[in-house]
N, C-alpha and C positions, 0 to 999 in steps of 0.2 A: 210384088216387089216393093221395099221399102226404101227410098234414098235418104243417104245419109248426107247430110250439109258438115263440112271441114269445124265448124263452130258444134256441133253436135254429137260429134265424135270424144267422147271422156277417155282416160288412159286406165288400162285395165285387161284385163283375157276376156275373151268372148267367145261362143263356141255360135257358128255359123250353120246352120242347114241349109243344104242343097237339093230341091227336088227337080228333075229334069222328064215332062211329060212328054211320051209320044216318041222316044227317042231308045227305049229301050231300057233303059238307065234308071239302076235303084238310088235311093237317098243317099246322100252323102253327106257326113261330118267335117269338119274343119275348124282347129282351133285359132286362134288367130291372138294376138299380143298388139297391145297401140298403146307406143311405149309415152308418155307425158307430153306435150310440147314445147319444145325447146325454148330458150329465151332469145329473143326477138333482138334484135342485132344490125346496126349498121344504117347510114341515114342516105337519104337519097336527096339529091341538092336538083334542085330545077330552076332555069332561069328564063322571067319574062321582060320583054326590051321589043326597041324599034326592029330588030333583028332577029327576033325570033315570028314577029309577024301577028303579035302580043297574044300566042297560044304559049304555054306552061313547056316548056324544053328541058327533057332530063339532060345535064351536064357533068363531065367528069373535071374539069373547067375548073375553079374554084375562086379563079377570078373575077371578079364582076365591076361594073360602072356603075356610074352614081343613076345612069337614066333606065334602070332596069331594077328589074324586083327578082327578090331570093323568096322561095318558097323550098321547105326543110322538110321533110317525110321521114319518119322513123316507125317501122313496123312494131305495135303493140298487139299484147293479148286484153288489154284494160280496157273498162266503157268509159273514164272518166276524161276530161280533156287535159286535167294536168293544168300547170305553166308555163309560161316561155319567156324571156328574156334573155337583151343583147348586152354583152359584155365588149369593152375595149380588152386592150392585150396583155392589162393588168391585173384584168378580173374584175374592173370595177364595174360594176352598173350603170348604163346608161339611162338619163331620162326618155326613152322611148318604148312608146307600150306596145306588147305585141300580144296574140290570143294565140292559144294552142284550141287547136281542136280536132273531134275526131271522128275521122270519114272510115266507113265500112265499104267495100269493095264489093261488085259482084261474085266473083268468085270465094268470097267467105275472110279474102284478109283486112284487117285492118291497122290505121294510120292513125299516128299523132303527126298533127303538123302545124306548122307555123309558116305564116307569110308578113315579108318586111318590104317595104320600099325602101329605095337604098338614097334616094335626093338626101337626107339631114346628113349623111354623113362624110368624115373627111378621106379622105386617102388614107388608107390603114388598114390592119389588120385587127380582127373582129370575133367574139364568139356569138354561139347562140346557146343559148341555154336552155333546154328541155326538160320539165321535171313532172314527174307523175309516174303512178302505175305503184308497184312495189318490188321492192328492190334486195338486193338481201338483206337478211338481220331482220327482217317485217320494215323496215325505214323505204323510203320513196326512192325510186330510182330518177338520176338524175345525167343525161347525157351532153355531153359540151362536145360542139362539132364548128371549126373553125373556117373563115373566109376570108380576102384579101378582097378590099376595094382598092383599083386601079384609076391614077386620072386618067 
């Protein structure tokens, strides 16, 4: 028996054989189709604070205070870490730096992500900007996924 890891799996027809010893049973064929994978979609927001017990808490929340940190997760198929940057709600860039990088999961999925402490900022509404991987047209794919800081 050969296992196959989710990352190791290419898109393509593949013709499977089945031998089943001891059971009576002759060889079997099976074709089988694994169709491309899909583009990776949709950000997950987590937030750490005196109240989460300072472990990483997914939340659907999008509120957050200044005494707690955003951490941003977006599922890629890329090895690269990309960029990140935080926008006001003008679009403008903030002088605050932030790193994108990127975590491979046990199970074979992996993460771009970015982590912000939220003290520098003032009450407002906020992007993040993600950018890496490739995107259509061969150009970078670049995702903006928005927050509201609360006094």
């Amino acid at each position: 028996m050969v296992p196959v890891t989710p990352s190791e799996a290419a898109a393509g027809e593949f013709t499977v054989r089945v031998r089943a010893e001891g059971l009576g049973l002759g060889p079997g064929t099976v074709r089988v189709t694994v169709p491309p994978a899909p583009d990776a979609g949709g950000a997950i927001f987590l937030r750490r604070g005196p109240t989460t017990g300072n472990k990483d808490v997914p939340t659907a929340d999008l509120r957050f205070r200044r005494n707690e940190r955003l951490r941003v997760d977006l599922p890629t198929t890329d090895s690269t870490p990309g960029s990140a940057r935080i926008l006001d709600r003008t679009g403008k860039p903030l002088p605050i730096p932030l790193t994108a990088t990127v975590r491979d999961d046990r199970d074979g999925s992996r993460w771009r992500s970015t982590e912000l402490a939220l003290a520098p900022l003032a009450a407002g509404d906020y992007l993040i900007e993600l950018s890496g991987g490739s995107g259509g047209s061969g150009g970078e794919r670049r995702t903006l996924v928005a927050f509201r800081l609360v006094p």
